[in-house]
C-alpha positions, 0 to 999 in steps of 0.5 A: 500500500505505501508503495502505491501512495508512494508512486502516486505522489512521484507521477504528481510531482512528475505531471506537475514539472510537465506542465510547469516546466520546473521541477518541484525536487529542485530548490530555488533562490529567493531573495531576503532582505538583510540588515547591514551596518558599518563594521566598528557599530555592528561590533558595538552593538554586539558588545552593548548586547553581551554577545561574543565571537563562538566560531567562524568560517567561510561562507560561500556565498551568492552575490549580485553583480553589475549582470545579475548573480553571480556565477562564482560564490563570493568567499566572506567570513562568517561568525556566530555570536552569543549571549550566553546569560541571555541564549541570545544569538546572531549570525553575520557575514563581512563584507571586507570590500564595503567595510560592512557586516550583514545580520543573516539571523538572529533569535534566541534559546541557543542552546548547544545540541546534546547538551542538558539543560 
């Protein structure tokens, strides 16, 4: 029975990108508006709202370009910051060329997983 359910759902998902002309497993872009700030006030906001650096790395990262996106991924340093008194968290991006950082997200309950609590 649930493999009958299952084809089902394939020929749908199938006839829909038929008729569509776009596969409904493909992902897609979107766009989502981002808060920037100057460097040397993102970092005096972090510091006002308790947080500090937990990691970072390098994100590989889409960006707009004169003709549109581009096709190369932009390399920008990426950092997690923390509060841990108050679980508050944010995530950035730093765009080196423009002297300015990029909230990606913010919220709150971080927690570290495994961890009891």
């Amino acid at each position: 029975m649930i493999k009958h359910i299952i084809a089902i759902i394939w020929c749908i998902s199938l006839w829909g990108g038929f008729i569509t002309g776009k596969s409904v497993f493909a992902a897609e872009w979107n766009e989502k508006p981002v808060l920037c700030e100057q460097k040397e006030v993102f970092e005096k906001i972090m510091v006002e709202q308790g947080k500090f650096i937990l990691g970072a790395g390098d994100l590989l990262a889409t960006v707009r370009t004169k003709d549109g996106y581009s096709d190369i991924p932009a390399v920008l340093p990426m950092r997690v910051y923390i509060n841990p008194t108050t679980n508050e968290w944010t995530i950035v991006e730093y765009h080196k060329d423009y002297g300015s950082v990029c909230i990606l997200g913010f919220g709150e309950k971080w927690h570290i997983l495994g961890e009891k609590s």
